[in-house]
PASEBA-1860 file (N, C-alpha, C; in nm, 3 decimals):
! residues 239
1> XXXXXXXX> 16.581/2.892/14.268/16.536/2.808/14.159/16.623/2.823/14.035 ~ 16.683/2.957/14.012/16.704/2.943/13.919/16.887/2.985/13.926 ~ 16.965/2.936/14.048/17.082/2.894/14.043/17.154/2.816/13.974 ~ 17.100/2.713/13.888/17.189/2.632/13.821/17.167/2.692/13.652 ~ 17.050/2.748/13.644/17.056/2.815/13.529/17.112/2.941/13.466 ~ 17.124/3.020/13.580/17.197/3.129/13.550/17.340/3.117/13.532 ~ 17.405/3.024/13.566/17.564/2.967/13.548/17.569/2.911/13.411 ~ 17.444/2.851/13.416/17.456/2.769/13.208/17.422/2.853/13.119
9> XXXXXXXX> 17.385/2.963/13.137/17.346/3.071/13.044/17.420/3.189/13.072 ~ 17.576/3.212/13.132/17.555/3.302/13.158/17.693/3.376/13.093 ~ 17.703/3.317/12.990/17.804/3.399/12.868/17.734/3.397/12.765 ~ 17.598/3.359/12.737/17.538/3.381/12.642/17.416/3.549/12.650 ~ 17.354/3.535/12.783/17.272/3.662/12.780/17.293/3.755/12.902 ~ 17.240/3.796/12.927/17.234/3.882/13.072/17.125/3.914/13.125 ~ 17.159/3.856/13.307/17.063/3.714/13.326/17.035/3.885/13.444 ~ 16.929/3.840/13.480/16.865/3.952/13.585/16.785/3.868/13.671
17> XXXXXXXX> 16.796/3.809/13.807/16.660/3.704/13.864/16.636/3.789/14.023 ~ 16.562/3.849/14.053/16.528/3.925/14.183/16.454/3.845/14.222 ~ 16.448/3.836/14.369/16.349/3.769/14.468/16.201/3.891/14.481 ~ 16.110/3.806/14.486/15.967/3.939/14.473/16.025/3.921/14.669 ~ 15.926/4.009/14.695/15.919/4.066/14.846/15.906/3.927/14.917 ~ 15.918/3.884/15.056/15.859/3.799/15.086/15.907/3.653/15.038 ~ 16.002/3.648/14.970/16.060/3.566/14.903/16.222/3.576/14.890 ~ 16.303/3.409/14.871/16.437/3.417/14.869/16.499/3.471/14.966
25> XXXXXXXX> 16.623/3.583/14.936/16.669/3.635/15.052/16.634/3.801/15.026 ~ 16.507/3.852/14.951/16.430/3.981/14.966/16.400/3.968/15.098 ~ 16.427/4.129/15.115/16.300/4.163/15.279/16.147/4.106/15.249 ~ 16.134/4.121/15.364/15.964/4.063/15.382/15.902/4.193/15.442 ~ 15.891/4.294/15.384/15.801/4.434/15.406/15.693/4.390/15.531 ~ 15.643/4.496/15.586/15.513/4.499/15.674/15.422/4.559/15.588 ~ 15.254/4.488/15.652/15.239/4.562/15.506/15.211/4.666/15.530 ~ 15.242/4.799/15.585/15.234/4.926/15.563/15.314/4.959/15.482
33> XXXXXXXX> 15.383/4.877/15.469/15.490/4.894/15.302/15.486/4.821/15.217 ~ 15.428/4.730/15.158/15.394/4.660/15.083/15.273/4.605/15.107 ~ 15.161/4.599/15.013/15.009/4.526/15.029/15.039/4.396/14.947 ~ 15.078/4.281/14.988/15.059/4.152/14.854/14.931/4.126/14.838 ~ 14.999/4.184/14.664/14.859/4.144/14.554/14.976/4.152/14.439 ~ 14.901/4.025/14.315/14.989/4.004/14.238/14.930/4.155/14.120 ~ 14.882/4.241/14.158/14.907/4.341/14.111/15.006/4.423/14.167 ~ 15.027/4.439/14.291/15.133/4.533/14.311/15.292/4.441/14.290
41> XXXXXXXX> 15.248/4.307/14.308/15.379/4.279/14.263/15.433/4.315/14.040 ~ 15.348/4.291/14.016/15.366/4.338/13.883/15.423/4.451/13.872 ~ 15.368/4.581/13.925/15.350/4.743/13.975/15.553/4.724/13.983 ~ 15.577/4.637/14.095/15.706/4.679/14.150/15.827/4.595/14.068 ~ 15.776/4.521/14.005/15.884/4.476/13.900/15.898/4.540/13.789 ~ 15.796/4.604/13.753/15.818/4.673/13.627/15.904/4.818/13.676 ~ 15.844/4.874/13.799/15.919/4.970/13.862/16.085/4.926/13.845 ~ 16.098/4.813/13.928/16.242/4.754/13.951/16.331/4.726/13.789
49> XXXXXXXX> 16.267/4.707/13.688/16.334/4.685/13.520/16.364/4.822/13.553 ~ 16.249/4.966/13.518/16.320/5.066/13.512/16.432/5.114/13.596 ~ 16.404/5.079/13.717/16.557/5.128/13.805/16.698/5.085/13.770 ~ 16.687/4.969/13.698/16.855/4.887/13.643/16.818/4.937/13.508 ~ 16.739/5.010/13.473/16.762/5.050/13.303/16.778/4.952/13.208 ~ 16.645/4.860/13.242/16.575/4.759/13.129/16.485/4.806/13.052 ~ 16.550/4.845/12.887/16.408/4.893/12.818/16.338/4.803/12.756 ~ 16.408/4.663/12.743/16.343/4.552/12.668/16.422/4.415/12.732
57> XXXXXXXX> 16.370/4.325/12.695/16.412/4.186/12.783/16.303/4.080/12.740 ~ 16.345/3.975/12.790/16.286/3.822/12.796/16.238/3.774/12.924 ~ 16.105/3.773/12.961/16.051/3.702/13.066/16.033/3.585/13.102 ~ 16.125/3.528/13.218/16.082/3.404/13.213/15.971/3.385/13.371 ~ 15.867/3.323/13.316/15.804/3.318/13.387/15.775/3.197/13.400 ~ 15.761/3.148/13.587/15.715/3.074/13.676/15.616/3.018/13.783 ~ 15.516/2.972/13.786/15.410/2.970/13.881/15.367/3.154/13.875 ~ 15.418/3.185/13.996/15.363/3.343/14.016/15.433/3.430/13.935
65> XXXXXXXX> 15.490/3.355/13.853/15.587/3.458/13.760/15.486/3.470/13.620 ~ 15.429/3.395/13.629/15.316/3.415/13.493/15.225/3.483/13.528 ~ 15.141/3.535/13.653/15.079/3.622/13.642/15.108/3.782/13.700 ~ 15.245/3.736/13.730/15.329/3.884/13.728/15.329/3.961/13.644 ~ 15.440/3.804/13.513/15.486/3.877/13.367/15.373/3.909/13.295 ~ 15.270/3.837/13.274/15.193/3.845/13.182/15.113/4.012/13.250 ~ 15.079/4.060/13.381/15.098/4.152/13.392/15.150/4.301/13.327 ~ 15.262/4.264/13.359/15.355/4.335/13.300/15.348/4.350/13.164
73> XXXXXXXX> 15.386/4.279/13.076/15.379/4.254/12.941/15.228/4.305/12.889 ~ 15.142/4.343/12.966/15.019/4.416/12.894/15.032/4.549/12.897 ~ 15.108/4.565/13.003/15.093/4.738/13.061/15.217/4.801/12.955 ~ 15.331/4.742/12.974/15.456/4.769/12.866/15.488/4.684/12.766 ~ 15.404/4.682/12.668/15.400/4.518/12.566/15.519/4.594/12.452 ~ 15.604/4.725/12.459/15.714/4.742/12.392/15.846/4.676/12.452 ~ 15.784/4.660/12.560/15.933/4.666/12.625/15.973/4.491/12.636 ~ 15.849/4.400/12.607/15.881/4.227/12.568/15.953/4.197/12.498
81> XXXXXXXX> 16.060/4.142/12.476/16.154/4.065/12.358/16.062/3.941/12.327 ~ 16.013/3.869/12.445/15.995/3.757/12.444/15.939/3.665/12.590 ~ 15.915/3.599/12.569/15.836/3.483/12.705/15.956/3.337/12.732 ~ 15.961/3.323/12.806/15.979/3.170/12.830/15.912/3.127/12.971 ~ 15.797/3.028/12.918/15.681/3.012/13.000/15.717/2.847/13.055 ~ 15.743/2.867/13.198/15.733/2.743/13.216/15.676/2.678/13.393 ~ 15.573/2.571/13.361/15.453/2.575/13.440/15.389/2.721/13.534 ~ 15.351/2.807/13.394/15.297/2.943/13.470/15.169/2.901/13.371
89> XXXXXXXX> 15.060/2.888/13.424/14.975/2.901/13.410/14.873/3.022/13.344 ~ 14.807/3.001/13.227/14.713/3.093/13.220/14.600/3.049/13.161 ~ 14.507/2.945/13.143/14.396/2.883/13.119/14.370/2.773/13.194 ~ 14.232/2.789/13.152/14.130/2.711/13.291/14.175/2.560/13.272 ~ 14.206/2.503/13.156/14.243/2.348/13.154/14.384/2.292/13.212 ~ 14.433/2.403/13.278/14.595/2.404/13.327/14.544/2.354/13.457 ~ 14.437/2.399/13.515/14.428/2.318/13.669/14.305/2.253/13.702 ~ 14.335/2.102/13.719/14.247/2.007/13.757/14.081/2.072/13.831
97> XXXXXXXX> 14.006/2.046/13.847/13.859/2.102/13.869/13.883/2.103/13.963 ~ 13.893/1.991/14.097/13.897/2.016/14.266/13.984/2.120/14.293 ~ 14.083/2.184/14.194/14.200/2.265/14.252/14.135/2.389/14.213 ~ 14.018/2.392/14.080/14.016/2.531/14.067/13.856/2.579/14.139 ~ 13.815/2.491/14.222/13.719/2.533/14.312/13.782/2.622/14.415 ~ 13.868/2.556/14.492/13.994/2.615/14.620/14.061/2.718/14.529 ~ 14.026/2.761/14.499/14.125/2.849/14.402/14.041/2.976/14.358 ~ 13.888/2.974/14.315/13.788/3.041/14.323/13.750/3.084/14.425
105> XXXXXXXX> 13.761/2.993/14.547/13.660/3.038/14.659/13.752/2.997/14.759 ~ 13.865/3.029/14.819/14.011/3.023/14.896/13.939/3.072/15.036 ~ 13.948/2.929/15.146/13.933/3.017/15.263/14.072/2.992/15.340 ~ 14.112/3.074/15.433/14.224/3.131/15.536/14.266/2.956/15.533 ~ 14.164/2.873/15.607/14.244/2.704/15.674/14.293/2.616/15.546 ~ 14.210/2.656/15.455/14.309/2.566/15.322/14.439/2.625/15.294 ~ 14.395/2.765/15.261/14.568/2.876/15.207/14.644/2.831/15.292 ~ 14.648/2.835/15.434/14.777/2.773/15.548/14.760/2.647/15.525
113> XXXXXXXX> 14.727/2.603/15.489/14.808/2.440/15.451/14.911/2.429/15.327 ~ 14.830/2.504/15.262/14.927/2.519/15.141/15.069/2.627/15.125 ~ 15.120/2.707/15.245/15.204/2.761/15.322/15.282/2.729/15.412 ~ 15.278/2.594/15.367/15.349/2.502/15.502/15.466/2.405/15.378 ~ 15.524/2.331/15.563/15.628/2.226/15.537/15.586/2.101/15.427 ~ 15.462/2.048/15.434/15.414/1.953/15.393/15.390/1.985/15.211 ~ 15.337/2.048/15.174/15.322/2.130/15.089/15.403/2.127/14.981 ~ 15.530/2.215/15.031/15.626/2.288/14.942/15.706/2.134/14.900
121> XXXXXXXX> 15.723/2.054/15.043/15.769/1.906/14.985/15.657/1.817/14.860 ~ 15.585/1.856/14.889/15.487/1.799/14.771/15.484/1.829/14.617 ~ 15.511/1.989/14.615/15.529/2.069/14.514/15.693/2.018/14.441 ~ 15.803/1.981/14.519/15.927/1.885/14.511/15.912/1.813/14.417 ~ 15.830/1.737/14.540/15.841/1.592/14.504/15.747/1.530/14.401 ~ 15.622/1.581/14.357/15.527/1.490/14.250/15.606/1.519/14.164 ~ 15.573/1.415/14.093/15.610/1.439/13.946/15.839/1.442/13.928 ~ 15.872/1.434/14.042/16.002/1.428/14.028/16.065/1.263/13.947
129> XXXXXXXX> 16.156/1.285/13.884/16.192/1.167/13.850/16.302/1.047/13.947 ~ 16.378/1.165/13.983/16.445/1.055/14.100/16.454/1.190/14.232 ~ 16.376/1.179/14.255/16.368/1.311/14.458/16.461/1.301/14.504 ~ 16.501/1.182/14.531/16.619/1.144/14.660/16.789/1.220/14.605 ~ 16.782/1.221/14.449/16.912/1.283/14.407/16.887/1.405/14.370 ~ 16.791/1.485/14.429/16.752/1.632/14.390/16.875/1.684/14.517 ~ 16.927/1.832/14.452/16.980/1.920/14.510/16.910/1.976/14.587 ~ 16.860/1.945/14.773/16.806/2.003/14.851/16.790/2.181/14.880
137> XXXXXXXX> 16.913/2.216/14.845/16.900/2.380/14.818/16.794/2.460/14.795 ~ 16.701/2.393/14.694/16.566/2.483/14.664/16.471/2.457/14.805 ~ 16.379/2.339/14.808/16.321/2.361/14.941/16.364/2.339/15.067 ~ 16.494/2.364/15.079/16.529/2.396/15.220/16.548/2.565/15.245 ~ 16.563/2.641/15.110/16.548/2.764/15.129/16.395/2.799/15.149 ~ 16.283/2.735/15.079/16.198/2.759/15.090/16.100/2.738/15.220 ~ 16.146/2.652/15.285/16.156/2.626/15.442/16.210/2.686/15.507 ~ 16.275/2.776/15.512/16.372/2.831/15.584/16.281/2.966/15.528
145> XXXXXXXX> 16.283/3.008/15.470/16.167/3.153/15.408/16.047/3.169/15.552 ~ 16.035/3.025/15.513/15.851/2.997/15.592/15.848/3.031/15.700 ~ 15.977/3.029/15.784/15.982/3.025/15.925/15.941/3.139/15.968 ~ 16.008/3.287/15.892/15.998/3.414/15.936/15.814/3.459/15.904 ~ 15.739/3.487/16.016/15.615/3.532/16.054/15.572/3.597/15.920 ~ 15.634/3.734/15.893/15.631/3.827/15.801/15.594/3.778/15.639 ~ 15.708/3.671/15.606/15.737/3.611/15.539/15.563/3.532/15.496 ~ 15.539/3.427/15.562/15.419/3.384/15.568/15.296/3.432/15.522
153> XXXXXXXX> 15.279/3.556/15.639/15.188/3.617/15.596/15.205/3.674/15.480 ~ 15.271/3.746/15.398/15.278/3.725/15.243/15.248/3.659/15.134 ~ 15.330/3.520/15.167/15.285/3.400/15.093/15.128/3.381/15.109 ~ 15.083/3.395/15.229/14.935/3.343/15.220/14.869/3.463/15.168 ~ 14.876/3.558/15.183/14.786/3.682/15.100/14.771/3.629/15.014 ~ 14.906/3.651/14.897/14.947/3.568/14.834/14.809/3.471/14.740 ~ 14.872/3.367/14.812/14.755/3.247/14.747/14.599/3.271/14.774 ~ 14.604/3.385/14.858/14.475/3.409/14.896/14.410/3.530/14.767
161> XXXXXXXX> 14.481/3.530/14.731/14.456/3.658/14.591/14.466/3.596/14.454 ~ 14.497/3.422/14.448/14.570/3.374/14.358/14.395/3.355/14.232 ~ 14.242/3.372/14.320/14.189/3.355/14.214/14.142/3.470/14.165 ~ 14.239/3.620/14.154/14.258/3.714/14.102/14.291/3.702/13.949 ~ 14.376/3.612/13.957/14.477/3.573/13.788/14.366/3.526/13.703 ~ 14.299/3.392/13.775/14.192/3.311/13.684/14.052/3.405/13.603 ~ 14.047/3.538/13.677/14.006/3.668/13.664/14.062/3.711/13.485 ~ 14.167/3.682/13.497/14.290/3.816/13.391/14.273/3.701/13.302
169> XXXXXXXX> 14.259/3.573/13.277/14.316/3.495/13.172/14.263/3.513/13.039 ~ 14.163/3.578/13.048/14.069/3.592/12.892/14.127/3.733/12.844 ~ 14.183/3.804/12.920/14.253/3.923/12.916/14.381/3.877/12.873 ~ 14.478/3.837/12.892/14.623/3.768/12.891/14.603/3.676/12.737 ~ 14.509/3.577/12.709/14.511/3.543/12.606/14.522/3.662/12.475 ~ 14.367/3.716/12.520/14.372/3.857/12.455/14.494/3.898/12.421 ~ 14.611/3.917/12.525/14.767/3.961/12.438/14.825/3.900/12.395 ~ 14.808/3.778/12.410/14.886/3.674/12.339/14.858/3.674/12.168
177> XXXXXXXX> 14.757/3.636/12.175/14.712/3.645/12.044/14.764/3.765/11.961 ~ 14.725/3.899/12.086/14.735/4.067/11.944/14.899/4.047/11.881 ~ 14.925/4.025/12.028/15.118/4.079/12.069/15.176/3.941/11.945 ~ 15.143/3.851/11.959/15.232/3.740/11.905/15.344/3.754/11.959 ~ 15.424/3.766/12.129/15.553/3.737/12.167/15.647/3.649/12.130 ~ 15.725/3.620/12.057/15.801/3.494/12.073/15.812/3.410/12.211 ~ 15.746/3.313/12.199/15.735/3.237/12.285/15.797/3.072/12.310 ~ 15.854/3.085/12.437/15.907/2.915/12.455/15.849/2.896/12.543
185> XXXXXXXX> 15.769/2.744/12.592/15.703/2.717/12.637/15.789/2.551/12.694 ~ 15.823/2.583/12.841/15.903/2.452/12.879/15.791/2.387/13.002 ~ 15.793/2.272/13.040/15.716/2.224/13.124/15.727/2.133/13.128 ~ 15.728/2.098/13.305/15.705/1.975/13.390/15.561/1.859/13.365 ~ 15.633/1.774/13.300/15.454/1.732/13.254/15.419/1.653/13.363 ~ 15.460/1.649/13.455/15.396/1.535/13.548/15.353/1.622/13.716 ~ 15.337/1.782/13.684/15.334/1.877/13.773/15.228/1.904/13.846 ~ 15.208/1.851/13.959/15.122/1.795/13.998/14.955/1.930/14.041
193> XXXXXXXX> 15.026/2.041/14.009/14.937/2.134/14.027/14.872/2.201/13.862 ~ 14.987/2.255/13.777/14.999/2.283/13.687/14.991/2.207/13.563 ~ 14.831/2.149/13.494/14.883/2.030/13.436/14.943/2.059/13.262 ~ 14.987/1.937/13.186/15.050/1.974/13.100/14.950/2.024/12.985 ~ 14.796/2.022/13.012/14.711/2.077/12.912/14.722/2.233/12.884 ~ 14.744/2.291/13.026/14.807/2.428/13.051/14.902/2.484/12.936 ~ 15.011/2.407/12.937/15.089/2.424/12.876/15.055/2.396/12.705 ~ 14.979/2.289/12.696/14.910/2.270/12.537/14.861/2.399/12.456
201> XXXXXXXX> 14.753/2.456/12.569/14.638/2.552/12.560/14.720/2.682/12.488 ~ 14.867/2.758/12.549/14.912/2.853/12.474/14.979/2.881/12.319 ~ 14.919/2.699/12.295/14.938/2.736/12.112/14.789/2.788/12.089 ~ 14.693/2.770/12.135/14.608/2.822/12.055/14.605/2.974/12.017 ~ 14.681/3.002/12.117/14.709/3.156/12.077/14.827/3.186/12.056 ~ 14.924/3.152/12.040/15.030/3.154/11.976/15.088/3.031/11.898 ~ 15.043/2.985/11.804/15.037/2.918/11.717/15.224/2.898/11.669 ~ 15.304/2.958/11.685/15.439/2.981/11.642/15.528/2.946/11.752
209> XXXXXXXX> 15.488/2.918/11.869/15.536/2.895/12.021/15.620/2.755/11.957 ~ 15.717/2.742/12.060/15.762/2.615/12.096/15.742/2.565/12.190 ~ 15.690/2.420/12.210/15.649/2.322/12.308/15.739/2.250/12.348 ~ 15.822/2.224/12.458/15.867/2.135/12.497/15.858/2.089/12.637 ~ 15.776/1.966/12.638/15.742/1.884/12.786/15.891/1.823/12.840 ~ 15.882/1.802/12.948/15.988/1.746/13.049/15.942/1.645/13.146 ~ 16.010/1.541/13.151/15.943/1.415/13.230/16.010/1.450/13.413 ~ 15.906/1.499/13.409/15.954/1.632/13.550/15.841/1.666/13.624
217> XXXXXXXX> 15.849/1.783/13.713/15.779/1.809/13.802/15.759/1.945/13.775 ~ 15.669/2.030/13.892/15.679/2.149/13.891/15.809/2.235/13.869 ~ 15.866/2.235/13.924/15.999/2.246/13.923/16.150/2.196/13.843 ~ 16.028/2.265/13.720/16.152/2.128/13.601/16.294/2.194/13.611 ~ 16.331/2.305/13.672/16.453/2.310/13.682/16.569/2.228/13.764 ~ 16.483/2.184/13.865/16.545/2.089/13.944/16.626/1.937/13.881 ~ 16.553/1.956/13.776/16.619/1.794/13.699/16.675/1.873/13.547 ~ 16.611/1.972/13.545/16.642/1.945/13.351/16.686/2.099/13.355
225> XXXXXXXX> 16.800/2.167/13.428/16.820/2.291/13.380/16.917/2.301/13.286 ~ 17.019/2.179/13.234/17.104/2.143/13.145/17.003/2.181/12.991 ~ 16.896/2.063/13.036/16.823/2.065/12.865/16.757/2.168/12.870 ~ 16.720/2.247/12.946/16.650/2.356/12.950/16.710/2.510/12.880 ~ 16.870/2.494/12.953/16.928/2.597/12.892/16.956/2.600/12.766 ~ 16.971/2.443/12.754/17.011/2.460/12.567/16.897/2.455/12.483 ~ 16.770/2.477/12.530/16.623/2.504/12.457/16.653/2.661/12.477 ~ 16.691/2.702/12.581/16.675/2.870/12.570/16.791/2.950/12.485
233> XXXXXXX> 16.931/2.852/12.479/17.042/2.896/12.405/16.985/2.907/12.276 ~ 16.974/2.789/12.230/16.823/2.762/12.069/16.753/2.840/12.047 ~ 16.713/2.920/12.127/16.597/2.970/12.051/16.562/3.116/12.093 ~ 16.643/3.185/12.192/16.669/3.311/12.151/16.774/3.345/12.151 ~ 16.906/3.276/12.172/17.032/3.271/12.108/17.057/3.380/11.934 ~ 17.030/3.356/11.871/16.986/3.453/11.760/16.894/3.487/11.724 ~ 16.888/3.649/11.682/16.765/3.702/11.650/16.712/3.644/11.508
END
């Protein structure tokens, strides 16, 4: 996902993007070595900053990257420079009502649908402005992920733990508010999971945030990582 951005940013900061377990081209652990829960994934990224000797940094967080970072960022709230939040979710008006029923009460035959081919093309494609001239690279890797057994079963834990977060959000605001992070706030407004009220909702607690919508999809990097980088050059470019 975030291949075309790390090339446009990448004489300006120093860019760090790891695949979580189960993802990209990371191993896919058994879980006698890894349990997926977006707590232990938190657990092992913050582990993983200390191993490359990150004492402070900028999170950018994504779908599961918002309830990673925001994770993280409670347990070590010295070690935040900053957020760049984009369609990561953390309030209840970010997802449509039918989605946050399945999302509360997740059984096994819905999560595998949403672990599939059909799916991840959906997640693509809503809200895209022109699909057909998208750089296939992102979900054909992500198809290609799906295939391996291991892999899978991850992802579905995974979403099967996902109404763990909706749990943390009154908590997560809670830091938003104490912490006041510098915050950028980018988003796909036409995202068909993640809606753009989501994205509204984190001025109320950070009142100093920057908002900027994208006539995009989940995946606003796929169309807008040009305007994207030069919102992130902008605005933590100097202290």
């Amino acid at each position: 996902m975030f291949r075309e951005l790390l090339v446009l940013l990448a004489n300006d900061f120093h860019l760090i993007a790891p695949d979580y377990p189960g993802a990209g081209f990371s191993d896919a652990p058994p879980a006698s070595l890894f349990v997926p829960s977006f707590d232990n994934l938190a657990d092992l990224m913050s582990e993983f900053t200390q191993q490359i000797g990150l004492s402070s940094f900028v999170l950018y967080m994504q779908d599961f990257g918002g309830p990673v970072g925001l994770r993280m960022a409670i347990k070590h709230v010295e070690r935040i420079q900053g957020l760049v939040v984009q369609n990561a979710n953390a309030y209840l008006e970010g997802i449509a009502p039918q989605q946050l029923q399945g999302i509360l009460s997740p059984t096994l035959q819905d999560v595998e649908k949403l672990v599939s081919r059909d799916f991840t093309l959906f997640m693509y494609r809503t809200g895209a402005r022109d699909f057909d001239a998208m750089d296939p690279t992102g979900w054909n890797l992500d198809l290609w992920v799906l295939q391996n057994s291991e892999t899978r079963r991850i992802q579905t834990s995974l979403m099967m733990d996902y109404h763990s977060n909706v749990s943390q959000y009154p908590r997560w605001q809670t830091y938003l508010r104490d912490h006041s992070p510098r915050t950028l706030i980018l988003w796909g407004r036409h995202d068909g999971v993640f809606l753009p009220a989501g994205a509204q909702a984190y001025l109320r607690d950070l009142p100093g945030a920057r908002l900027q919508l994208f006539d995009t999809g989940h995946f606003a990097l796929e169309e807008d990582a040009p305007a994207i980088a030069n919102e992130i050059r902008a605005y933590f470019g100097r202290r």
